[in-house]
C-alpha positions in Angstrom: 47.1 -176.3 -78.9 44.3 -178.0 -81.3 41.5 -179.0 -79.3 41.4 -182.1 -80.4 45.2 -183.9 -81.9 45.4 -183.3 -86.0 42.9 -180.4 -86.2 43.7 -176.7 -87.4 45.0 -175.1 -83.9 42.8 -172.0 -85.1 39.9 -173.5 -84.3 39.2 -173.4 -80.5 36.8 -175.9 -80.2 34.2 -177.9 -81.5 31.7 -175.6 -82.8 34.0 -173.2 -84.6 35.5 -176.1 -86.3 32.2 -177.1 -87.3 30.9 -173.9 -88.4 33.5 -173.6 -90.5 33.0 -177.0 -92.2 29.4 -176.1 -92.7 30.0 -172.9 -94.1 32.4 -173.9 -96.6 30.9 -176.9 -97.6 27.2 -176.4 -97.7 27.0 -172.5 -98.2 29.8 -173.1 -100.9 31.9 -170.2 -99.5 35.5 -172.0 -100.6 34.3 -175.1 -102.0 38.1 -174.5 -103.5 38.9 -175.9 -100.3 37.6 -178.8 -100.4 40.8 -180.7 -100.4 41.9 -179.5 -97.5 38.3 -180.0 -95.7 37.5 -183.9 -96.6 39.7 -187.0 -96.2 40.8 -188.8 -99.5 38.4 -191.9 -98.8 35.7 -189.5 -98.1 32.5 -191.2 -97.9 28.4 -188.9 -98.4 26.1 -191.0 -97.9 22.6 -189.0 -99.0 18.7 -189.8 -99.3 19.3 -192.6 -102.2 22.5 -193.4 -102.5 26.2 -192.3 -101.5 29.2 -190.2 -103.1 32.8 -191.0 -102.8 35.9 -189.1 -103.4 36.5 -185.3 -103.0 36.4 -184.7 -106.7 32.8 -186.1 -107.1 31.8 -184.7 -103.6 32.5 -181.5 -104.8 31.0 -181.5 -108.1 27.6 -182.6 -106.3 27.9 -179.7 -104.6 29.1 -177.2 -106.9 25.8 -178.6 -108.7 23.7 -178.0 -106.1 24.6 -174.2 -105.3 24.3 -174.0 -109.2 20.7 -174.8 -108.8 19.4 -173.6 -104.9 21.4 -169.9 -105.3 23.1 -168.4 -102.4 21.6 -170.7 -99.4 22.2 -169.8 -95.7 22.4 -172.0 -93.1 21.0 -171.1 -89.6 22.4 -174.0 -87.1 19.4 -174.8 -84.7 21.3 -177.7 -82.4 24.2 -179.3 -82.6 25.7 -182.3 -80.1 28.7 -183.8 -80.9 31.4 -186.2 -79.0 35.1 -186.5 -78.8 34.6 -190.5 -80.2 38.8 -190.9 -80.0 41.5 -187.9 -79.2 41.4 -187.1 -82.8 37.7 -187.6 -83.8 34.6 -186.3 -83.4 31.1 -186.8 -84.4 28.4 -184.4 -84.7 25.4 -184.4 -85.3 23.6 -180.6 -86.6 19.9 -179.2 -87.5 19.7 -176.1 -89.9 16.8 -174.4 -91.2 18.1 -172.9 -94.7 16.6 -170.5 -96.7 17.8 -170.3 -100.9 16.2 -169.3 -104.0 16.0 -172.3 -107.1 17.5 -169.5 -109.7 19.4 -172.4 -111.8 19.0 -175.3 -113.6 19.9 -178.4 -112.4 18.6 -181.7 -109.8 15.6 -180.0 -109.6 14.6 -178.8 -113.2 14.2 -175.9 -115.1 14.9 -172.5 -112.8 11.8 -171.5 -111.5 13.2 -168.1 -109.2 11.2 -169.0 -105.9 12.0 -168.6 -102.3 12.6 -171.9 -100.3 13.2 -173.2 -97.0 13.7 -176.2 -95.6 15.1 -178.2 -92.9 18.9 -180.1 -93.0 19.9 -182.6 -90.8 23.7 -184.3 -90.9 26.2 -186.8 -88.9 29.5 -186.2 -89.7 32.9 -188.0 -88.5 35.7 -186.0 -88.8 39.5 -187.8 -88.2 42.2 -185.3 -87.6 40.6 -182.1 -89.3 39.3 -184.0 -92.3 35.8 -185.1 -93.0 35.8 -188.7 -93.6 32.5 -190.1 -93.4 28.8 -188.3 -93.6 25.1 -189.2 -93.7 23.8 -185.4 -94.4 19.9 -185.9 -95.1 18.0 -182.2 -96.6 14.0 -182.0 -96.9 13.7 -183.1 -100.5 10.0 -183.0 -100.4 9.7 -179.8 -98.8 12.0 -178.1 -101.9 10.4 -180.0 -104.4 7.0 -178.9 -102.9 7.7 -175.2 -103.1 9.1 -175.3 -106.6 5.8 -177.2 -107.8 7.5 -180.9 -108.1 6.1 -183.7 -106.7 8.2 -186.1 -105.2 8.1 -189.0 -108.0 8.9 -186.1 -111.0 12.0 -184.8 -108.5 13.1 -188.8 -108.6 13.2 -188.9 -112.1 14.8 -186.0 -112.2 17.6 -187.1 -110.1 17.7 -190.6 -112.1 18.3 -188.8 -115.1 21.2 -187.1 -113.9 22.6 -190.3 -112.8 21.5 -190.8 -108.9 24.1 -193.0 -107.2 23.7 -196.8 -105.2 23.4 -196.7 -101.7 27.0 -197.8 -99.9 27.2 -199.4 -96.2 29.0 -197.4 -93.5 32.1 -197.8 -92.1 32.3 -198.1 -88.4 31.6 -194.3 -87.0 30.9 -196.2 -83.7 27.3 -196.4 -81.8 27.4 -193.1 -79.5 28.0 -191.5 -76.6 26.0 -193.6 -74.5 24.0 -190.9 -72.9 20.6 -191.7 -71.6 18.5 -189.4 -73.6 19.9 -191.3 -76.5 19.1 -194.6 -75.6 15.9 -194.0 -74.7 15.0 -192.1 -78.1 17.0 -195.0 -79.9 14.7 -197.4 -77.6 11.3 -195.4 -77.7 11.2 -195.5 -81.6 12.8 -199.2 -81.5 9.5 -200.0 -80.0 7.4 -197.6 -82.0 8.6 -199.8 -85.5 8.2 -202.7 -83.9 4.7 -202.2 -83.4 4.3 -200.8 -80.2 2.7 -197.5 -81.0 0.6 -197.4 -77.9 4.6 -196.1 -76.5 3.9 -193.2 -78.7 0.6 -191.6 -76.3 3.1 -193.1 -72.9 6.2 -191.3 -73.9 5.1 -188.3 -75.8 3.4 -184.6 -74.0 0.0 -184.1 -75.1 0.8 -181.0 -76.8 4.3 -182.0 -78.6 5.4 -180.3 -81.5 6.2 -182.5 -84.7 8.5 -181.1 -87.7 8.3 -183.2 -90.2 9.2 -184.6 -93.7 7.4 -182.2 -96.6 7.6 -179.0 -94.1 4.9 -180.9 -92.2 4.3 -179.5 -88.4 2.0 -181.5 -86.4 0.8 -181.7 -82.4 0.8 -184.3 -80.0 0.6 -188.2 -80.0 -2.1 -189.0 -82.1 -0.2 -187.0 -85.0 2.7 -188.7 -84.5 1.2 -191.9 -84.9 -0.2 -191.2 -88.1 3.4 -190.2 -89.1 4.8 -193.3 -87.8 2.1 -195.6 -89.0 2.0 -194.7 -92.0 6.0 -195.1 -92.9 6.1 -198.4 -91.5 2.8 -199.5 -93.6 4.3 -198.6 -96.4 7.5 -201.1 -95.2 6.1 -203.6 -92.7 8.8 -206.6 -93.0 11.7 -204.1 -93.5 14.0 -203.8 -90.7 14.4 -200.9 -88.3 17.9 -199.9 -87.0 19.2 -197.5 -84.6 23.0 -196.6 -86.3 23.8 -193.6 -84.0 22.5 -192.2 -80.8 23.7 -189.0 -79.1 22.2 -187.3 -75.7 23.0 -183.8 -73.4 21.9 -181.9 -70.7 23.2 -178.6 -70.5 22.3 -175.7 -69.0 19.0 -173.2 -69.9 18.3 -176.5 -72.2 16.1 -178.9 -72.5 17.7 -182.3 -72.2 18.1 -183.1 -76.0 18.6 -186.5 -78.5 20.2 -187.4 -82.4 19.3 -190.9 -83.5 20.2 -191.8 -86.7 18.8 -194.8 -88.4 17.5 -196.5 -91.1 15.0 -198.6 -92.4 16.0 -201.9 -94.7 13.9 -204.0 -96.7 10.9 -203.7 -99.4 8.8 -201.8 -100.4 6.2 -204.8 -99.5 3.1 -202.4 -98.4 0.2 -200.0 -99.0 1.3 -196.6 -97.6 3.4 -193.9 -98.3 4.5 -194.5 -101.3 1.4 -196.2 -103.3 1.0 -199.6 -103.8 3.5 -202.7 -102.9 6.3 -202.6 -105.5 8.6 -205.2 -104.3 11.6 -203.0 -104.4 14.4 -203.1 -102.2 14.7 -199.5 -100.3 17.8 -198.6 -98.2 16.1 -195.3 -96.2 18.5 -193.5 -94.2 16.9 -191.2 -91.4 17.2 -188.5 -88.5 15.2 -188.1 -85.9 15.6 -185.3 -83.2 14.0 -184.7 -80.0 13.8 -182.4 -76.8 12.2 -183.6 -73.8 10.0 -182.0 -71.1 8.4 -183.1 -67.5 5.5 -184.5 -69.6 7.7 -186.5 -72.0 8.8 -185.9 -75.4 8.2 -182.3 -76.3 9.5 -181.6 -79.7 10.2 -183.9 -82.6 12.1 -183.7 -86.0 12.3 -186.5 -88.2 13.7 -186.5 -91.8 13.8 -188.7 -94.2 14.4 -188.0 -98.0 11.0 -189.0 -99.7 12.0 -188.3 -103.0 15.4 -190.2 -102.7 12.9 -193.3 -101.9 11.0 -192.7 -105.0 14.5 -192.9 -107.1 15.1 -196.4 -105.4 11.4 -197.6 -106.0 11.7 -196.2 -109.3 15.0 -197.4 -110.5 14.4 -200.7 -109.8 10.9 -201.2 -111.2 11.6 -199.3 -114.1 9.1 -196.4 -113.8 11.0 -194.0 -115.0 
């Protein structure tokens, strides 16, 4: 028997299914399967914009393998939930190594090393992949390859760099306390509150961040924080999807995803006010100790926000 109704009955559970997807889809092991992996209506929605169809899916990432050459995945946590008796949503962090030996989003081959971290929510109906928000660390790639983030966005507007698309109802999580009170501790954070940050957080927490960025403790956060919603201070934070566990020789663990909608009204970030509209789609993961928050990772694609402040003030 499947272990959940509609999926392959050789995949015992959860995480093999998942592997699997992974492997074949983002280490391009049988992207000739990729019919039989995604739903027909498939939905990837990305750093500036969203994909549809199988056909298109797979030509983004046929691109993509073209230009980061043979990239493995090492899955550092994964939570998922059973949403319906044939659905589930997971949420996964990898940290994957490749080499940019072709050309492609990012340029010209340049033959160097990278690493970076990847962070993805993914619904899957009956064994098919139907809807994901699948979020890599632009700036840290573009970084090591000797881009900055505003060359990578024209490079990705110049090979055509898609519209964001609103997301179907993947529902809001698995109502799990760690969850809500990451969902809640960052609701309060963008609304201002970043005293929460220093209440909530250990002295000594360990921050991944966008760019390959690794910072400690509160006050680094903040900086982190501060400075995104500077750069956006009227846009509108939003918590789309909150997961939670405890399990055990673990650290009790959250996924939020969310985004950020609005302008680009402010001085931060990303230069001075342009006016553009921005659509940011983000992750954040934690893991909590007996002095709070112990470990963050937040991503965010910083060049996919340069192609939407770009494209629509014509700086490219």
């Amino acid at each position: 028997m499947p272990f959940l109704a509609g999926f392959d009955p050789r995949f015992q559970d959860a995480a093999e299914y998942l592997s699997a997807l992974s492997g074949d889809l983002d280490e391009g092991r049988r992207l000739d399967l990729l019919g039989e992996w995604l739903a027909s209506d498939v939905i990837s929605h990305g750093g500036s914009g969203a994909l549809v169809e199988p056909e298109v899916l797979g030509a983004e990432r046929a691109t993509r393998l073209a230009a980061l050459a043979g990239p493995r995945l090492m899955l550092e946590d994964r939570l998922w939930q059973a949403a319906a008796p044939n659905q589930l949503y997971a949420a996964e962090r990898f940290h994957v190594t490749a080499r940019h030996d072709g050309a492609g989003p990012y340029g010209a081959a340049t033959g160097k090393a990278v690493q970076f971290a990847q962070m993805s929510g993914r619904l899957c109906l009956s064994g098919r992949l139907r809807e994901e928000w699948l979020l890599r660390d632009e700036a840290a790639i573009v970084r090591q390859i000797g881009l900055d983030p505003q060359e990578a966005a024209r490079l990705r507007l110049a090979g055509g760099a898609p519209d964001p698309l609103p997301p179907r109802d993947a529902g809001t999580g698995d109502g799990n306390p760690w969850g809500g009170a990451l969902a809640e501790l960052l609701g309060r954070v963008m609304s201002g509150e970043v005293a929460a940050l220093a209440e909530h957080y250990d002295p000594a927490a360990e921050l991944f961040l966008p760019g390959g960025e690794v910072g400690c403790g509160p006050r680094e956060a903040e900086a982190f924080w501060i400075g995104l919603r500077a750069a956006f201070p009227s846009a509108r934070f939003q918590v789309e999807h909150a997961l939670g566990a405890e399990a055990p020789l673990a650290p009790p663990r959250a996924c939020i995803r969310w985004r950020l909608l609005g302008r680009h009204d402010g001085q931060g970030a990303f230069g001075p006010a342009s006016g553009a509209p921005v659509d940011i789609l983000g992750m954040t993961h934690a893991e909590f100790g007996p002095d709070g928050l112990r470990r963050e990772w937040t991503l965010y694609d910083a060049p996919g926000v340069w192609v939407q402040i770009l494209r629509a003030t014509g700086g490219y």
